[in-house]
C-alpha positions in Angstrom: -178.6 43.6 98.7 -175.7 46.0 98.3 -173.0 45.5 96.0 -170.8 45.0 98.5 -172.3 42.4 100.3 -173.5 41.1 97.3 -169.3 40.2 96.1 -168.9 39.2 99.7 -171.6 36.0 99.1 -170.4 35.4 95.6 -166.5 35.0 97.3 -167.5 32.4 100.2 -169.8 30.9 97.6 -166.9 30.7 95.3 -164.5 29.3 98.1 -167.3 26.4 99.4 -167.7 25.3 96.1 -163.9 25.7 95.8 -163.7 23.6 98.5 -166.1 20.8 98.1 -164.7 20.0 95.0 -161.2 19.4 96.2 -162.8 17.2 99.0 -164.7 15.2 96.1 -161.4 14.8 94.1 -159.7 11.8 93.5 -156.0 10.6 94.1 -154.3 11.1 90.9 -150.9 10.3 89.7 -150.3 14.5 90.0 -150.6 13.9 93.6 -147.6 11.9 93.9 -144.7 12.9 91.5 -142.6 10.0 91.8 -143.2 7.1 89.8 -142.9 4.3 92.5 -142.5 0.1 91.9 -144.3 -1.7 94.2 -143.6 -5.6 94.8 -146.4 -7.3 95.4 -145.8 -11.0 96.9 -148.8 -12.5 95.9 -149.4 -16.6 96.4 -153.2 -15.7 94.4 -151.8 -14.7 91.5 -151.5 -17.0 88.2 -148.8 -14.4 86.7 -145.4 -13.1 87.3 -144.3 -9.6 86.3 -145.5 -6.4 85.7 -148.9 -5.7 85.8 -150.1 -4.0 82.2 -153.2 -3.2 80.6 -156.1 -1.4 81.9 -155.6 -2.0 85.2 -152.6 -1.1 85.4 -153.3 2.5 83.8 -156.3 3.0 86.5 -154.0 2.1 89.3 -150.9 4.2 87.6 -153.8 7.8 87.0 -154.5 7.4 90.4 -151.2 6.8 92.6 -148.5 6.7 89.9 -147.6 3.2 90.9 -146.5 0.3 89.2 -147.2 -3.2 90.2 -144.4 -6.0 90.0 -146.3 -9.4 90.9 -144.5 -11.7 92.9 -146.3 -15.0 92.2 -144.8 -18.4 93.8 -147.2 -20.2 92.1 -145.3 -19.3 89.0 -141.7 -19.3 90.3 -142.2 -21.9 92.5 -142.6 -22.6 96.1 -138.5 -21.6 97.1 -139.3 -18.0 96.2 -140.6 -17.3 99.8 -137.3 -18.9 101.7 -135.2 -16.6 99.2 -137.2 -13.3 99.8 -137.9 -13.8 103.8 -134.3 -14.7 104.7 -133.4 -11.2 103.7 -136.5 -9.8 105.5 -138.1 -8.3 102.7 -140.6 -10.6 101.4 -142.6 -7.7 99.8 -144.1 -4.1 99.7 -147.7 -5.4 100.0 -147.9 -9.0 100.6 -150.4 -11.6 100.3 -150.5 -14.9 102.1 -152.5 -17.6 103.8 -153.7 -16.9 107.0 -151.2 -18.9 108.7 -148.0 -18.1 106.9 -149.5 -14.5 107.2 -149.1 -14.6 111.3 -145.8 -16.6 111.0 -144.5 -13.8 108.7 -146.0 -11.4 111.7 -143.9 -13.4 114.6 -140.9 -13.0 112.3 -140.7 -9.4 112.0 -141.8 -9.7 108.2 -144.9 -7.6 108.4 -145.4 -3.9 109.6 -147.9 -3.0 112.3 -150.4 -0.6 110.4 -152.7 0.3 112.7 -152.1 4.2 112.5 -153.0 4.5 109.0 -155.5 1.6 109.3 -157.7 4.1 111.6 -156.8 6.9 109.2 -158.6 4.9 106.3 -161.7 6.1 104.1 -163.0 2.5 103.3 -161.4 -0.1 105.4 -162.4 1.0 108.4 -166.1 0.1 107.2 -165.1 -3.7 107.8 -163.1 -2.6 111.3 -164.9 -5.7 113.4 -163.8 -8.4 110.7 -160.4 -7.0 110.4 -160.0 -6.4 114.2 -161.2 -10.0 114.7 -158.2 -11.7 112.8 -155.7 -9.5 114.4 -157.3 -10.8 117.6 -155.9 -14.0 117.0 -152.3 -13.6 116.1 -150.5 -15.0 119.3 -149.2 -12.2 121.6 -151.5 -9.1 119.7 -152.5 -8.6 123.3 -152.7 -4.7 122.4 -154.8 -5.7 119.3 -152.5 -4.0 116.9 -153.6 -4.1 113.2 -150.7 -6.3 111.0 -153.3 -8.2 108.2 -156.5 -7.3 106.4 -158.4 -10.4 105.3 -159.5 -11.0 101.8 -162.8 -11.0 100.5 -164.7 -10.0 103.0 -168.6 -9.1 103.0 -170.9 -7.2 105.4 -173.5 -10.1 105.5 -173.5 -12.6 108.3 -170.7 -15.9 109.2 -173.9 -18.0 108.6 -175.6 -16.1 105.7 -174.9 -17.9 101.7 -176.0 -15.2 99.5 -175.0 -16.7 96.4 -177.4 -18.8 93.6 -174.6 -20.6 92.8 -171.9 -22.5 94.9 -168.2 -22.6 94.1 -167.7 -26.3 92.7 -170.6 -28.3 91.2 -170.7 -30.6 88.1 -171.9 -27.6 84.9 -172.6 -28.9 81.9 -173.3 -27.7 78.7 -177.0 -27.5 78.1 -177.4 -28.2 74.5 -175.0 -31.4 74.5 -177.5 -32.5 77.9 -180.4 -31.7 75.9 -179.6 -33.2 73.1 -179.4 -36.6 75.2 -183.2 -35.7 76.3 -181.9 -34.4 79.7 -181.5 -37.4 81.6 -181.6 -38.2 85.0 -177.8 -38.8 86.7 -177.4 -40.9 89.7 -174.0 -40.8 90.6 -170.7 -40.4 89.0 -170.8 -43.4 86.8 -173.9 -41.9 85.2 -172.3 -38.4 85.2 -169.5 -40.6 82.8 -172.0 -42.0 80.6 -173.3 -38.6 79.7 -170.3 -37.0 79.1 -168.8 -40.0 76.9 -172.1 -39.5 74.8 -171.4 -35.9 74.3 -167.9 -36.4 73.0 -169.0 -38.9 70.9 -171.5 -36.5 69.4 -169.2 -33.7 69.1 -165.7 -34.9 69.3 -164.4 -31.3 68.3 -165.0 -27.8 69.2 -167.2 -25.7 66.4 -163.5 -25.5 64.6 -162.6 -28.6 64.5 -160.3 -28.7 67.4 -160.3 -31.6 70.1 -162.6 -31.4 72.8 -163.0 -33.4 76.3 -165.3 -33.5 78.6 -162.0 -32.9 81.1 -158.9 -30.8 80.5 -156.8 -30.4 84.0 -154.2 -28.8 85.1 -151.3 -28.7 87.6 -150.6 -25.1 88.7 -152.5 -24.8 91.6 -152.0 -28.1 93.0 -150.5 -28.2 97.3 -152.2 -24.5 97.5 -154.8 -23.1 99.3 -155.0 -25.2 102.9 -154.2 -28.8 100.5 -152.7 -31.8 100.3 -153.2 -33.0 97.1 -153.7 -31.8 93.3 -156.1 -28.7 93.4 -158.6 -30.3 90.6 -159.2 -33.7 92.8 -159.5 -31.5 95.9 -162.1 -29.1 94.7 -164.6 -32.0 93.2 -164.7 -33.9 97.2 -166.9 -31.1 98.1 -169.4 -32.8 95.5 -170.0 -35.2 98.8 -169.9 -32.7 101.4 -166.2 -33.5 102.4 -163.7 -30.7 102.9 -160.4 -31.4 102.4 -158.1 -29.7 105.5 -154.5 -30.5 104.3 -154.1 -34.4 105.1 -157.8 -35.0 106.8 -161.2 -34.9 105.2 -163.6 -32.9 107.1 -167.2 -35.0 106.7 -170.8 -34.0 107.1 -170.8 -35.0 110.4 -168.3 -32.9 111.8 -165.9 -35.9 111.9 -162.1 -36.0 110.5 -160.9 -38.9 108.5 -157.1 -39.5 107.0 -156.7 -38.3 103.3 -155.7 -42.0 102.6 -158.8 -43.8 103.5 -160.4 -45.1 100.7 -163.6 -44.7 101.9 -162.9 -41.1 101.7 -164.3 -38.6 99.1 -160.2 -38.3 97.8 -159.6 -41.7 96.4 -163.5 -41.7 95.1 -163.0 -38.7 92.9 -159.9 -39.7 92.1 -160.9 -42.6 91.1 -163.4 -40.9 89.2 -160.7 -39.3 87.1 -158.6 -42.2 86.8 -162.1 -44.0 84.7 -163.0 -40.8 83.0 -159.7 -41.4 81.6 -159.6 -44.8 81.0 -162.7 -44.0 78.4 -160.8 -41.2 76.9 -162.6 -38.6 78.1 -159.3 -36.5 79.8 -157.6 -34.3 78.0 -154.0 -35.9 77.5 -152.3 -32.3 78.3 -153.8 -32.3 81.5 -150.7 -33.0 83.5 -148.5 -30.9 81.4 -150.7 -27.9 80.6 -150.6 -24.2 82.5 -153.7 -22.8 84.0 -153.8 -20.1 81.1 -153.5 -22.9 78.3 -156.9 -24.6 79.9 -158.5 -21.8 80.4 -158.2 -21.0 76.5 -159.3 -24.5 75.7 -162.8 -23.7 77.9 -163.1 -20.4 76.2 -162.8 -22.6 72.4 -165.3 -24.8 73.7 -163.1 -27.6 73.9 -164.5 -28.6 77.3 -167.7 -30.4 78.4 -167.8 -30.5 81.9 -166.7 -27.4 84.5 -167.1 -27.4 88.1 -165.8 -23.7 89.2 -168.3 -21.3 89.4 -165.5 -19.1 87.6 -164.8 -21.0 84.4 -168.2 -20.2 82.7 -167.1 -17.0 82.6 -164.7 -18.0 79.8 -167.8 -19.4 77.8 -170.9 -17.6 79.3 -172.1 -15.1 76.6 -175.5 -13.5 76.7 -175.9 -15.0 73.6 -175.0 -18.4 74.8 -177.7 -18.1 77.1 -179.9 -16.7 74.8 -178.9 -19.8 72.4 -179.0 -22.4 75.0 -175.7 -23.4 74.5 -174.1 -22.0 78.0 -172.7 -24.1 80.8 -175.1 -24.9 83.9 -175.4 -27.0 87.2 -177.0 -30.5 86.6 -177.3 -32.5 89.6 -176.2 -35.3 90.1 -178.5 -37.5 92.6 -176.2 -39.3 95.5 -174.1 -35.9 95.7 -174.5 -33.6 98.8 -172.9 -30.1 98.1 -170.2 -28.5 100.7 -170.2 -24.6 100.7 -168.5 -22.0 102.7 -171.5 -19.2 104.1 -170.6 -16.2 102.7 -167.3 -15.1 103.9 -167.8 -12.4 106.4 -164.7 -13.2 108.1 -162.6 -13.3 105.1 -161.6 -16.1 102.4 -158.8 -17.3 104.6 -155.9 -15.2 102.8 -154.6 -11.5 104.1 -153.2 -8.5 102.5 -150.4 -6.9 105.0 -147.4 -4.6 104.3 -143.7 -5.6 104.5 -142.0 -4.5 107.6 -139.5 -2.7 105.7 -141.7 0.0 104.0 -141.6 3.4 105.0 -141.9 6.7 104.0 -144.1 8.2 100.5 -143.6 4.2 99.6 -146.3 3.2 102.7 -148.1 6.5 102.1 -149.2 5.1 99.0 -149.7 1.8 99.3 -152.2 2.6 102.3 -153.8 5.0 99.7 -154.1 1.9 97.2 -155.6 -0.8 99.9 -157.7 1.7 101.0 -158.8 2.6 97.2 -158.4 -1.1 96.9 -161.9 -1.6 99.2 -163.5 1.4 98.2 -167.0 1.3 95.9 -164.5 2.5 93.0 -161.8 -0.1 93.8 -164.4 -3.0 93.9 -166.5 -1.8 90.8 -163.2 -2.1 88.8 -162.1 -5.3 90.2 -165.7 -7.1 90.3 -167.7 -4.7 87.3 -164.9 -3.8 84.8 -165.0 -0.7 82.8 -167.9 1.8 82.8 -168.8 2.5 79.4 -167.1 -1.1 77.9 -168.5 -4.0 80.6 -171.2 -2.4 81.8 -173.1 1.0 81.4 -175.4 3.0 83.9 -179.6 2.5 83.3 -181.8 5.3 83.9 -182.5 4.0 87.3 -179.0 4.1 88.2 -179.0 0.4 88.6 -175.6 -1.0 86.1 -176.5 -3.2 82.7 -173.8 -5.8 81.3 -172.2 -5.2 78.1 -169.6 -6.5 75.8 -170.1 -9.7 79.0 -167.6 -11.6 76.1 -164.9 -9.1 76.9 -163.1 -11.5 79.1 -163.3 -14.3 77.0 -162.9 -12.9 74.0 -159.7 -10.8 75.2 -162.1 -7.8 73.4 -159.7 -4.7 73.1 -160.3 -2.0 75.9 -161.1 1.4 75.2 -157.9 3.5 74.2 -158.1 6.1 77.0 -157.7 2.8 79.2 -154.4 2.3 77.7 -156.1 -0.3 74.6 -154.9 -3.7 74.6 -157.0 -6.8 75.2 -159.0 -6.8 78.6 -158.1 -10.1 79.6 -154.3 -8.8 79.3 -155.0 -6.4 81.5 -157.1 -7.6 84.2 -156.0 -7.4 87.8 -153.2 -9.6 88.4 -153.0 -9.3 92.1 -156.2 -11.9 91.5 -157.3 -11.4 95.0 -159.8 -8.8 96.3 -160.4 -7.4 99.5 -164.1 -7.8 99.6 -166.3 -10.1 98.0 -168.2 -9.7 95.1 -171.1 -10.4 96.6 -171.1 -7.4 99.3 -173.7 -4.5 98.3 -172.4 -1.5 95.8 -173.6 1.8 97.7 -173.7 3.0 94.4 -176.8 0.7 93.2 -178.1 -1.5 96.0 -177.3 -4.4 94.2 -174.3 -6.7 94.7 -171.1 -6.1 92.7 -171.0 -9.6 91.2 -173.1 -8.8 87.7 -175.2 -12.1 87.7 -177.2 -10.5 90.8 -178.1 -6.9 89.0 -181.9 -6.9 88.3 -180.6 -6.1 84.5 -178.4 -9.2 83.6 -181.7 -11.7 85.7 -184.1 -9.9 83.3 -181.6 -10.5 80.6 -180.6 -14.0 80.6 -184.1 -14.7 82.3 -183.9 -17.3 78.5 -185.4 -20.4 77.3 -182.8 -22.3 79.0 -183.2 -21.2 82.5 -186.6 -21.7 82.1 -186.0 -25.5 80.6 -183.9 -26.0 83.6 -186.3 -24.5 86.1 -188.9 -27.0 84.5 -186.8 -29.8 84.4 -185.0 -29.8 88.3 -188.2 -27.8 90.1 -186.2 -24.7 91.3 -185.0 -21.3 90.5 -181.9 -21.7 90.4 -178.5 -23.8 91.7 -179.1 -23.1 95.4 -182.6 -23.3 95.7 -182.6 -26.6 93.6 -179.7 -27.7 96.7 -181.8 -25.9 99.6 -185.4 -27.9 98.5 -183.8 -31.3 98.5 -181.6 -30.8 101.2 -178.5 -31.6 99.0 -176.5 -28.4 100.6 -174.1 -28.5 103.5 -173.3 -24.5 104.6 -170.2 -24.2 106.8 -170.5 -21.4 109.0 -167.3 -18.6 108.0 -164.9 -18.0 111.0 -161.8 -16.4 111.6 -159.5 -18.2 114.3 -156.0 -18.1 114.3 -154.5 -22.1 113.3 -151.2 -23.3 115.3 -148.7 -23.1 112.8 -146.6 -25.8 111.6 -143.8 -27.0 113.7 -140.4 -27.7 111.6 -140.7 -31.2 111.9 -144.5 -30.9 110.9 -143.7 -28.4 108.1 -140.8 -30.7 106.5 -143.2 -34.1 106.7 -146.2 -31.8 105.2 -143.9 -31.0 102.3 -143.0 -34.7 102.0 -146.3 -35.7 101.5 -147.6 -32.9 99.9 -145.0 -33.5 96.8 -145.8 -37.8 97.2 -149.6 -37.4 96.9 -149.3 -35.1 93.7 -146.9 -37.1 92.2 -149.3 -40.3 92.8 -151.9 -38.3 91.9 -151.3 -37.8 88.3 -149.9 -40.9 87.7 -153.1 -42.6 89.0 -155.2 -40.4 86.9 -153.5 -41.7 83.8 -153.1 -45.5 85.3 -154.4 -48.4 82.8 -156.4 -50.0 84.8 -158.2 -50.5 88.7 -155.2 -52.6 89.8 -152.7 -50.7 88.6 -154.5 -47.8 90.0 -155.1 -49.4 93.8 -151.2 -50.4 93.5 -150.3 -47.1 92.9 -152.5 -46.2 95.8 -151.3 -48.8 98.3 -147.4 -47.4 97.1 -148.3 -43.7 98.0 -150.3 -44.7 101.2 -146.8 -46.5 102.3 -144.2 -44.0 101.0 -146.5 -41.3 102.9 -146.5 -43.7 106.3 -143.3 -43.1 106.2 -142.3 -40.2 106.4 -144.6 -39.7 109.2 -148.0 -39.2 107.8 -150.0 -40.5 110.9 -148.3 -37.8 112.9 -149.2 -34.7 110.6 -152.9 -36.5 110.4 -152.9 -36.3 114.5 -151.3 -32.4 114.0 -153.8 -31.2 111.4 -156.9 -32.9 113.6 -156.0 -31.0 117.0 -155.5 -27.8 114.4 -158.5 -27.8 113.2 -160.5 -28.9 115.7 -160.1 -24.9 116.6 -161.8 -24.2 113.6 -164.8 -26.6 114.1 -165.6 -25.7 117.3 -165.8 -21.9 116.1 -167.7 -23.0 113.1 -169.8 -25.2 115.5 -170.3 -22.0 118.0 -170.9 -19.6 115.2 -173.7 -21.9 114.0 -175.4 -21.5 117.6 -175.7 -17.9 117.6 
């Protein structure tokens, strides 16, 4: 080869590399000169402010943004009339479904479909997406507005997980210690817990431990009527509550008021746990973030999201024994939603008023946002500090206290304590559950091959010897104790005015109730209270938002009852 020619390979060599490399690079903050504040509107988030930590550095070394969290679950419920009435709720906003497509029909949310079919990473979940923008009223032109949240690339009838969202966990060494007995119902599920506190009426420090510690924050959220820590435990029976009707097994729709209903049992359940001193007396008073320290002091018995263990989980629990898990209990049948293909029932959009190198970027970040890098920070953590890369490529768990022990991050993350500086948006665009390209396994770590082998421990083995299964699921699936609601996405009438004003009525009545029946003295004090609520709620014209909310989601049911069929 001449020398020449020889220079002439070496240049187009040099320029291909040249080239691929600047196709491989990532946004960075040198991208974008301008340091820009974005307001994020978020009805997810358990925090108000700036977003700092971690996170916030990877965010800020990628698109030299800063996040300000708008949270109404911190600054209450007014926030959204404030911010709407000037028509600018938010730079990225984040509501349910149905306030979502109100906020659409009002001119609050921009149409993104341009940049939507410009996107790296989004586009992968085009059918979902396209299918809730199907049915906002009048998207006759299918125009993109919202992108649902937590979406997976599974099926609407599939449930992936080994573990459902809300079951009674206990402790395993305070139920061993008892000689594992058998619970039948939720009277028996007392008696257990009552002999744990009175084995260990204090945490390992001498603090004050329950069996419950409650808490207010999240109560009237998330499609509810009602305070969010009764709500969550009727799907113990295989009820769903749908704001003021109970969905049942059998496809049926009962009032929220009728005792037979799984709402007065479990709070009635509450009200007795109670009555034996077994609920911790802060529990009306106390902020999501105080309880949540409280589980990670082990000053709580008894969990029931799938989430809290996380604040007391260790490997080394397991390893010791001393970690929460499911025990069943024998008369419960356990609702859960199949994996949610179709989204959780929230969207991320972008306010109408955006424009300019502001939109640029945020379409950048909620692209980034659902990318294999986006998700492995939001669902994995930090390489090198939560988890670390085997030799088959496949990820391994470390430091898995880091979020309960507030464990400080590595200093070219910005130091500080990772719990400080985990996402506060609190919401992802898909699920943890959705396959990583990068290892074939699930993002959510307690499906990696590594943390099974792990915490494969004595307990898990006692447990699988003890109840006949693998694991939560299977355990549910063998005695047919599981009732899987198919996930769709349909677009809900929204509320009329009338509707919306006697919703709020009852919403605030039931809470108020709610709490107060919890810490009642007694049954008839407790079925007084009740009778009062029921009445006060009758009227101000409960039976019609019982006759709305049936008709509304009837929709959903008969999608849920046609995506079953396929």
């Amino acid at each position: 080869m001449s020398i020449k020619k020889l220079i002439s390979v070496m240049l187009v060599t040099a320029m291909v590399i040249t080239a691929l490399a600047g196709c491989g690079k990532k946004a960075s903050k040198d991208s974008f000169e301008e340091t820009l504040t974005i307001d994020v509107y978020d009805v997810a988030a358990n925090y108000q402010g700036m977003q700092t930590g971690w996170f916030q550095k990877v965010v800020k070394d990628r698109f030299n943004i800063e996040l300000n969290i708008i949270a109404p679950q911190v600054a209450g419920d007014a926030i959204f009339q404030t911010r709407a009435s000037t028509g600018n709720l938010g730079d990225i906003v984040l509501l349910e479904a149905e306030t979502f497509i109100e906020c659409v029909q009002n001119g609050l949310i921009k149409d993104i479909s341009k940049e939507f079919a410009e996107t790296k990473y989004l586009k992968d979940y085009k059918d979902q997406i396209d299918t809730f923008n199907k049915g906002i009223p009048g998207n006759d032109d299918v125009k993109t507005y919202g992108i649902p949240t937590q979406m997976t690339n599974t099926s609407p009838t599939s449930y992936s997980q080994e573990v459902i969202y809300s079951s009674p966990l206990l402790r395993w060494d305070l139920y061993k210690e008892l000689g594992m007995p058998e619970i039948n119902d939720l009277d028996g599920l007392l008696d257990v817990l009552e002999a744990m506190m009175k084995n260990h009426p204090t945490n390992d420090d001498g603090d004050p431990a329950y069996p419950f510690s409650l808490w207010p924050d999240w109560d009237g959220g998330d499609r509810m009527i009602g305070i969010a820590n009764v709500v969550q435990l009727t799907t113990w029976y295989g009820e769903k509550i749908k704001e003021s009707i109970i969905l049942k097994p059998d496809g049926t729709f009962i009032p929220l008021t009728d005792k037979a209903g799984s709402y007065y049992k479990i709070l009635q359940f509450l009200n007795k746990a109670q009555q034996r001193g077994l609920v911790d007396p802060d529990s009306g008073t106390q902020d999501w973030n105080t309880a949540c320290a409280k589980m990670s002091a082990g000053q709580v018995y008894l969990m029931w999201y799938s989430w809290q263990v996380g604040f007391w989980n260790s490997q080394d629990r397991l390893k010791n024994g001393n970690a929460f898990i499911f025990v069943p209990v024998k008369d419960q049948m356990y609702y859960a939603e199949a994996d949610t293909y179709y989204g959780s029932g929230r969207v991320f959009g972008v306010g109408s008023k955006v424009d300019g190198e502001k939109y640029k970027r945020i379409m950048a970040f909620l692209d980034w946002y659902a990318s294999p890098e986006g998700l492995e920070f939001q669902h994995c953590g930090i390489k090198g500090f939560t988890y670390e890369v085997g030799e088959d490529g496949k990820y391994i768990r470390i430091n898995d206290n880091a979020l309960m022990d507030n464990l400080p991050v590595p200093e070219e993350y910005g130091g500080g304590g990772f719990q400080d500086g985990n996402n506060a948006i609190n919401q992802w665009i898909v699920d943890a559950i959705s396959i990583n390209p990068n290892t074939g396994e699930p993002y959510a770590s307690q499906y990696w091959k590594s943390y099974k082998e792990a915490t494969m421990t004595d307990m898990k083995r006692e447990w699988s010897e003890r109840f006949g299964a693998e694991h939560d699921v299977d355990y549910m699936k063998k005695n047919n104790k599981l009732v899987i609601s198919p996930n769709v996405s349909v677009a809900l009438p929204p509320d009329t005015n009338d509707i919306s004003v006697i919703r709020k009525q009852c919403n605030e009545t039931v809470c108020d109730y709610s709490w107060r029946m919890i810490f009642a003295k007694s049954q008839e004090e407790f079925d007084a209270m009740w009778d009062e609520m029921v009445q006060k709620l009758e009227g101000f014209g409960f039976k019609d938002l019982v006759e709305f909310d049936k008709a509304k989601f009837q929709v959903e049911l008969d999608a849920k009852n046609a995506a079953a069929k396929k």
